[in-house]
C-alpha atoms as an extended CHARMM CRD file, in Angstrom:
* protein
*
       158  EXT
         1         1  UNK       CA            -13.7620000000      -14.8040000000        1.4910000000  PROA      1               0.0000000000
         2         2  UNK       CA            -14.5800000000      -17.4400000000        4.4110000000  PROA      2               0.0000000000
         3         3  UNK       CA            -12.7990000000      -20.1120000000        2.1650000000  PROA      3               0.0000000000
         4         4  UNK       CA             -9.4070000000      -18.8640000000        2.8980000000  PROA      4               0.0000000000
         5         5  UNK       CA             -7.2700000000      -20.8420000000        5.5020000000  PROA      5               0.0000000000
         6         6  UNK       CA             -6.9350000000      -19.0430000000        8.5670000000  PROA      6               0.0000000000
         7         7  UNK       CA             -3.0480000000      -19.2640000000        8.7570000000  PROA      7               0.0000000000
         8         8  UNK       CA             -2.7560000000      -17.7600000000        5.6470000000  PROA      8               0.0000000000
         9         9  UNK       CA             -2.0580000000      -14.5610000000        7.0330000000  PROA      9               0.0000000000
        10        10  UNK       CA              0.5490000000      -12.1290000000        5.3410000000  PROA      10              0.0000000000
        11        11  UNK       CA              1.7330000000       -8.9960000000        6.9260000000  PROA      11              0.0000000000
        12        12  UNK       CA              2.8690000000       -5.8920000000        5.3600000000  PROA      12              0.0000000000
        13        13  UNK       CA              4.1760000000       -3.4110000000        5.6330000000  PROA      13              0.0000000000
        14        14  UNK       CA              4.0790000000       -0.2120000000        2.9830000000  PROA      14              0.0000000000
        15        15  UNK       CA              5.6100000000        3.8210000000        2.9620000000  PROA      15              0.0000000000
        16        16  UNK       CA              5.9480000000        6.3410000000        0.9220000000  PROA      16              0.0000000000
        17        17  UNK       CA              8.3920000000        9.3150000000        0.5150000000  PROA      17              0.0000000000
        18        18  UNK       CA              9.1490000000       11.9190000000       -1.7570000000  PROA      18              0.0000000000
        19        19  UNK       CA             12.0960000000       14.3510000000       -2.4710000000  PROA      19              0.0000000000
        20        20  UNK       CA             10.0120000000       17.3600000000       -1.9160000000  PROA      20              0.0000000000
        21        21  UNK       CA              6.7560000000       17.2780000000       -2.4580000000  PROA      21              0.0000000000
        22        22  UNK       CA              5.8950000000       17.3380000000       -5.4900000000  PROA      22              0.0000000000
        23        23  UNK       CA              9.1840000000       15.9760000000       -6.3050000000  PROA      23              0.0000000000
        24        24  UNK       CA             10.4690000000       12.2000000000       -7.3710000000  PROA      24              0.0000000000
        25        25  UNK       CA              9.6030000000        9.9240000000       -4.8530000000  PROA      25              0.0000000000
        26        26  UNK       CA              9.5970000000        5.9810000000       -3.6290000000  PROA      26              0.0000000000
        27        27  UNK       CA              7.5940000000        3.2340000000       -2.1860000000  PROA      27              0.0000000000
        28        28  UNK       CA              8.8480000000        0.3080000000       -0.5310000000  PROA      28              0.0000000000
        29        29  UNK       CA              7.2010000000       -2.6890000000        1.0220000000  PROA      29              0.0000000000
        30        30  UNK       CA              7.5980000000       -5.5080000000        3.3200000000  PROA      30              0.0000000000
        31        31  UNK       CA              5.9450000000       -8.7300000000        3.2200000000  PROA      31              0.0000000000
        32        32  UNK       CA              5.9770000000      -11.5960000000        5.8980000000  PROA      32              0.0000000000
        33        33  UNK       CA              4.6800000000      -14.8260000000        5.7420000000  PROA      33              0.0000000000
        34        34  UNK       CA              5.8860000000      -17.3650000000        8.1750000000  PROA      34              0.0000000000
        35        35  UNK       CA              9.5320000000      -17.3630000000        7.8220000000  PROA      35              0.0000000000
        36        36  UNK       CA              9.2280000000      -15.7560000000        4.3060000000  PROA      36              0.0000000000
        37        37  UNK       CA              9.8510000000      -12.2280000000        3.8910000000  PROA      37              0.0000000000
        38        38  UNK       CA              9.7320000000      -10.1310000000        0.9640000000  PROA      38              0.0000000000
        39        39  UNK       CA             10.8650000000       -6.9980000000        0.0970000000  PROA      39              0.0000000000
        40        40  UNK       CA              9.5450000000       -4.3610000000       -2.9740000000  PROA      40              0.0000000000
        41        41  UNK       CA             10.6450000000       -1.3330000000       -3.8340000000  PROA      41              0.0000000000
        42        42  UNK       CA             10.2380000000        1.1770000000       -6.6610000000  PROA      42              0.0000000000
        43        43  UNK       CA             10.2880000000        5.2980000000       -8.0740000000  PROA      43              0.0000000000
        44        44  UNK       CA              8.8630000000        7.6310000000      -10.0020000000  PROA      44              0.0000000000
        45        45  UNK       CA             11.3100000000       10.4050000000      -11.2460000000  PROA      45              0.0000000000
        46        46  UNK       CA              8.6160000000       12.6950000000      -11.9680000000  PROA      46              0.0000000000
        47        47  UNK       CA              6.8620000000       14.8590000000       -9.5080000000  PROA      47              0.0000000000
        48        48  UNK       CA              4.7900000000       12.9280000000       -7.7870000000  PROA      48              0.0000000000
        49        49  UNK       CA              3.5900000000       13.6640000000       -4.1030000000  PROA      49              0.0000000000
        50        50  UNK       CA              3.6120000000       11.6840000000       -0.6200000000  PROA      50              0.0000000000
        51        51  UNK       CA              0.7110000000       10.3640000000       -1.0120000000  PROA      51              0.0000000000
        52        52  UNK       CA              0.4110000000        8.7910000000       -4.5240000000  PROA      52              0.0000000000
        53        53  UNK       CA              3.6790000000        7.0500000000       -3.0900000000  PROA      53              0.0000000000
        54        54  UNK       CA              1.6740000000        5.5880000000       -0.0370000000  PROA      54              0.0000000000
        55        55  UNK       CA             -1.1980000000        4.4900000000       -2.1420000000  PROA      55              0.0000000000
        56        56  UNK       CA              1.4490000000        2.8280000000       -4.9700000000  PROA      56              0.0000000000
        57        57  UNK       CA              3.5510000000        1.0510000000       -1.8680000000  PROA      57              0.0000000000
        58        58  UNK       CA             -0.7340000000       -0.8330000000       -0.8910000000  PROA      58              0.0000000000
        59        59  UNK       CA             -1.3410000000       -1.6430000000       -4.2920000000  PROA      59              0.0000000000
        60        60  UNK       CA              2.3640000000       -2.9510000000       -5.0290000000  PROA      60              0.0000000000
        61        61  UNK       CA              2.6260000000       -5.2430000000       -1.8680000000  PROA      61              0.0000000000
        62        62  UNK       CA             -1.0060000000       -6.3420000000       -2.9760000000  PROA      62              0.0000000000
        63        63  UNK       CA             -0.8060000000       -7.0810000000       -6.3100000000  PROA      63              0.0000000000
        64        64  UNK       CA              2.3840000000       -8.9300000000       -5.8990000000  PROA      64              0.0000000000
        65        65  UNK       CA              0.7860000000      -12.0700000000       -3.5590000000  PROA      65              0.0000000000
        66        66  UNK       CA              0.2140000000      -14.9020000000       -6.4210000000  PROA      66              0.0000000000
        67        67  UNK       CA             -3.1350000000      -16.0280000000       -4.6860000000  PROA      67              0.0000000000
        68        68  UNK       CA             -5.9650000000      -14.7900000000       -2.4510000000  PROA      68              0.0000000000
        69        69  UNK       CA             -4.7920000000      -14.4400000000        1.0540000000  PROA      69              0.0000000000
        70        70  UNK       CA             -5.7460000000      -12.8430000000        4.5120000000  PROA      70              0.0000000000
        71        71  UNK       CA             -3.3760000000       -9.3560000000        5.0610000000  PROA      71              0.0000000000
        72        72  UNK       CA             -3.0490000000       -7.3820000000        7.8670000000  PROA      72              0.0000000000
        73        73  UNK       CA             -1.3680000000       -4.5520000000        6.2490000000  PROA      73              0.0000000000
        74        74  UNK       CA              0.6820000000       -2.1460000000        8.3590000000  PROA      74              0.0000000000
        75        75  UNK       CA              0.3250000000        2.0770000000        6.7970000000  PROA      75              0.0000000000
        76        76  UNK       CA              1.9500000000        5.1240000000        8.7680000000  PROA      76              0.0000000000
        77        77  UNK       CA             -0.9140000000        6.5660000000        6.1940000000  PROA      77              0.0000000000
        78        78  UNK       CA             -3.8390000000        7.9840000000        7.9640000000  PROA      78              0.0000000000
        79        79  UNK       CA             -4.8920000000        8.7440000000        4.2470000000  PROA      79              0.0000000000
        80        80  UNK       CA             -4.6640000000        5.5640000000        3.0960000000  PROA      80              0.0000000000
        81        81  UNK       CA             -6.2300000000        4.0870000000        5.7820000000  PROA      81              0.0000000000
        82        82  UNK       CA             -9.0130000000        5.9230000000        5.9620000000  PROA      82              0.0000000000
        83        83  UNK       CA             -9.4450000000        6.1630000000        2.4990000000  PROA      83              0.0000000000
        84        84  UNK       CA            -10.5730000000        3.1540000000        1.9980000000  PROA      84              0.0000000000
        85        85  UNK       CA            -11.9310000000        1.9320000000        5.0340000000  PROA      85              0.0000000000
        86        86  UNK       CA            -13.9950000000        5.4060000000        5.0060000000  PROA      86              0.0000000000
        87        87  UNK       CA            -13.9700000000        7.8490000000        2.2740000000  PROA      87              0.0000000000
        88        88  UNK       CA            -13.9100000000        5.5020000000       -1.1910000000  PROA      88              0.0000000000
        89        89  UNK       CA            -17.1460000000        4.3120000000       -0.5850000000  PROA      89              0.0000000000
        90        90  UNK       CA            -18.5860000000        7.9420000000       -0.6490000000  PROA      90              0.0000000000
        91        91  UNK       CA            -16.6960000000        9.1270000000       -3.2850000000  PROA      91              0.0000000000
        92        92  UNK       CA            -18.0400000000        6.1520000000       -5.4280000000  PROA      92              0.0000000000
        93        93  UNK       CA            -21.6750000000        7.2220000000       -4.8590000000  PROA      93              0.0000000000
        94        94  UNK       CA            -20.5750000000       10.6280000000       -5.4300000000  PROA      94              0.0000000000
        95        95  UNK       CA            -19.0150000000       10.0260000000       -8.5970000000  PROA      95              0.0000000000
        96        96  UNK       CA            -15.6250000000       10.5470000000       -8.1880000000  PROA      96              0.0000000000
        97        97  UNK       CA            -16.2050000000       13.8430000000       -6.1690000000  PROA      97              0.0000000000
        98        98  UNK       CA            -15.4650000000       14.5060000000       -2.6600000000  PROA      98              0.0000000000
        99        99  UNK       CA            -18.1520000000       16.3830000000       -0.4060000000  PROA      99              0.0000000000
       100       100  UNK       CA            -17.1850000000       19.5570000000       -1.9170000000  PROA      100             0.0000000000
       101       101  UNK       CA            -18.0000000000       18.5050000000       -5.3710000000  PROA      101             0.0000000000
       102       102  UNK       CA            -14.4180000000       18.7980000000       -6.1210000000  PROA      102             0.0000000000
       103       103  UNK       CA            -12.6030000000       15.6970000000       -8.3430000000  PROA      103             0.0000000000
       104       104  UNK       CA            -11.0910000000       13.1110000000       -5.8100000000  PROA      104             0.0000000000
       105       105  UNK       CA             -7.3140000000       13.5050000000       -5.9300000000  PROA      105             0.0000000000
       106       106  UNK       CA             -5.4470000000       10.2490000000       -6.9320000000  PROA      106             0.0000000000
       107       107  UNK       CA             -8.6480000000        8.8430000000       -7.9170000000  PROA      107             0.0000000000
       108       108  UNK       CA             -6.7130000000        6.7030000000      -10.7600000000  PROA      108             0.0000000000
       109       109  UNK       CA             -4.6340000000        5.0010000000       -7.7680000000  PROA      109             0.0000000000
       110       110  UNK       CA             -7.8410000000        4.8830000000       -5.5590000000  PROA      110             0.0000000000
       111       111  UNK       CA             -9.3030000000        2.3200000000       -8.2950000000  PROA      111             0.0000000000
       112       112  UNK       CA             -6.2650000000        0.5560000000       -8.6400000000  PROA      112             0.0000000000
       113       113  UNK       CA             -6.1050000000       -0.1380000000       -4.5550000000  PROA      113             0.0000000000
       114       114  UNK       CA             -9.9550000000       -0.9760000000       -4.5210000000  PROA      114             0.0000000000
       115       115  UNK       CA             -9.2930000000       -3.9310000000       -7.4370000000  PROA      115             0.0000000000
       116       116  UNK       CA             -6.1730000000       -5.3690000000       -5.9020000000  PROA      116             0.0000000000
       117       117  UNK       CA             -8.2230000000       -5.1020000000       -2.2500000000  PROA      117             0.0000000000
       118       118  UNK       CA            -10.6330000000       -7.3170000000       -3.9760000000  PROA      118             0.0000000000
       119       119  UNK       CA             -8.5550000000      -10.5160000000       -3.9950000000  PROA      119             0.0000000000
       120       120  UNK       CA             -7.5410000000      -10.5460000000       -0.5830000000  PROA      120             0.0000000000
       121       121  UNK       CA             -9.6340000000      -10.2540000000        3.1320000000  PROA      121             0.0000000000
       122       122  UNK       CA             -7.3990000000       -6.9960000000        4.1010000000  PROA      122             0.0000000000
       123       123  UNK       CA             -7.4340000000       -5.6240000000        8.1250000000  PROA      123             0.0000000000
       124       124  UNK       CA             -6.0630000000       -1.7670000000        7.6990000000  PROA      124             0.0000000000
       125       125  UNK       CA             -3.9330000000       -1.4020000000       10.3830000000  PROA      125             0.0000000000
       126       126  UNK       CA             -2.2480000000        2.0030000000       11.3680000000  PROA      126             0.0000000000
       127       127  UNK       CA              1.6330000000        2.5180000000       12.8540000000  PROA      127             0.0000000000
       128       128  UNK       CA              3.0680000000        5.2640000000       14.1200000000  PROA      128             0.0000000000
       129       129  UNK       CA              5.8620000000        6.2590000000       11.2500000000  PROA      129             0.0000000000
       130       130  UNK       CA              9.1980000000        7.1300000000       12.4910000000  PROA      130             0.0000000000
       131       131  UNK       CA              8.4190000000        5.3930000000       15.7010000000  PROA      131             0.0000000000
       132       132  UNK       CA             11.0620000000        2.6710000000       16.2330000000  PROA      132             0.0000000000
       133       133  UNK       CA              8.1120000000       -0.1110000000       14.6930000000  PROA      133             0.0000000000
       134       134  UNK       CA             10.8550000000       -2.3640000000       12.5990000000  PROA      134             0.0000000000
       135       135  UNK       CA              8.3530000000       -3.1720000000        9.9590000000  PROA      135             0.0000000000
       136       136  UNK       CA              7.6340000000        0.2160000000        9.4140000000  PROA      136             0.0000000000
       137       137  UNK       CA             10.8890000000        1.0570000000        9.7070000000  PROA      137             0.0000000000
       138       138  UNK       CA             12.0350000000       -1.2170000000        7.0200000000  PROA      138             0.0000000000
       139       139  UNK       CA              9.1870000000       -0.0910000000        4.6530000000  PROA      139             0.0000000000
       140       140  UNK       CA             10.3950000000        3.2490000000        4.9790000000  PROA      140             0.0000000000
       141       141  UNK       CA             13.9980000000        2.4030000000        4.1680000000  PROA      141             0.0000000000
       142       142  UNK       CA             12.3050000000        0.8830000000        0.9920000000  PROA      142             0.0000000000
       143       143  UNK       CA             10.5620000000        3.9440000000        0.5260000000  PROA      143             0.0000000000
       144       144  UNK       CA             13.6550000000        5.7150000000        0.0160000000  PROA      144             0.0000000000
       145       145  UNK       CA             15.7270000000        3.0810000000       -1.5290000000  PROA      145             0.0000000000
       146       146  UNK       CA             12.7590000000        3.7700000000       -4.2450000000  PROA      146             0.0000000000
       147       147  UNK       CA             13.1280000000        7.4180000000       -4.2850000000  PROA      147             0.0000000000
       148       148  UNK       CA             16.8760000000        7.1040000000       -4.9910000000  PROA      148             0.0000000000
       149       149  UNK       CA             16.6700000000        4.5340000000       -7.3120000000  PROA      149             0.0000000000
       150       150  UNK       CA             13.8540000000        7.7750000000       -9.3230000000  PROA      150             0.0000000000
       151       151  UNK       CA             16.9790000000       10.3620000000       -9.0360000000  PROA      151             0.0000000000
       152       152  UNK       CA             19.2870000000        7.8920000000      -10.3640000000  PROA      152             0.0000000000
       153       153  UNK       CA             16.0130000000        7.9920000000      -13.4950000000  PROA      153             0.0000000000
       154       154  UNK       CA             15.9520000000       11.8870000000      -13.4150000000  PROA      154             0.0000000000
       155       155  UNK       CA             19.6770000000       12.5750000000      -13.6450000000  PROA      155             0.0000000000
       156       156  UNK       CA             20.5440000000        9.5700000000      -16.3550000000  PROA      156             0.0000000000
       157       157  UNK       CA             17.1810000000       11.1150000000      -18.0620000000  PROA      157             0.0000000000
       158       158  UNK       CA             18.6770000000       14.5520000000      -18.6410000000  PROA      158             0.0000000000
């Protein structure tokens, strides 16, 4: 998408936790643009693992921006990251399978990332979690804000 200005530039940052794993769990993210910032968070009071919480964190802060933009989005998600920069392009070709003919976990969140990817020109940038980074740090707060906000579901739920 050449035709996008180059100052349009949003950074993000997503996490993911989970109260156990499997086990309810959050996803939080932080968006920056200029002197705008953002902030998104959310749960699911189900079990639900780590990862499906880093993948829902992407496609949140994603489909939230209102208009094609340039993102350099921040993941303490090696899984994420090189999902799609490595794997999803494999496991298209290979029909939903990984290399071990064996269904692609999350696959339903794995087409839901690669749609609201499409919009955007995305870099894939990787931060060390837990590492003092106060983007990342700040996602993860999210994160959990998210994964209390699925108890409060769970417990009002039963």
């Amino acid at each position: 998408m050449s035709d996008l200005p180059t100052a349009t530039v949003v950074e993000i940052y997503t996490d993911g936790a989970c109260s156990g794993n499997p086990g309810p769990g959050g996803w939080g993210a932080l968006l920056r643009y200029g002197a705008h910032t953002r902030e998104l968070f959310g749960g699911e009071p189900e079990e639900t693992t780590n990862n499906r919480m880093e993948l829902m964190a992407a496609i949140r802060a994603l489909e939230s921006l209102k208009r094609p933009v340039s993102v350099r989005l921040h993941t303490d998600s090696t899984y994420v990251r090189s999902g799609i920069l490595s794997w999803l392009a494999k496991w298209k070709s290979n029909g939903w399978q990984t290399s071990a003919k064996q269904p692609v976990k999350n696959a339903d969140l794995w087409r839901r990332l690669e749609a609201a990817v499409e919009r955007h020109e995305v870099e894939w940038l990787w931060v060390k979690g837990h590492a003092g980074d106060p983007g990342n740090e700040r996602a993860d707060a999210l994160a959990n804000m998210g994964v209390e906000e699925a108890r409060g579901a769970l417990s009002r739920a039963r």
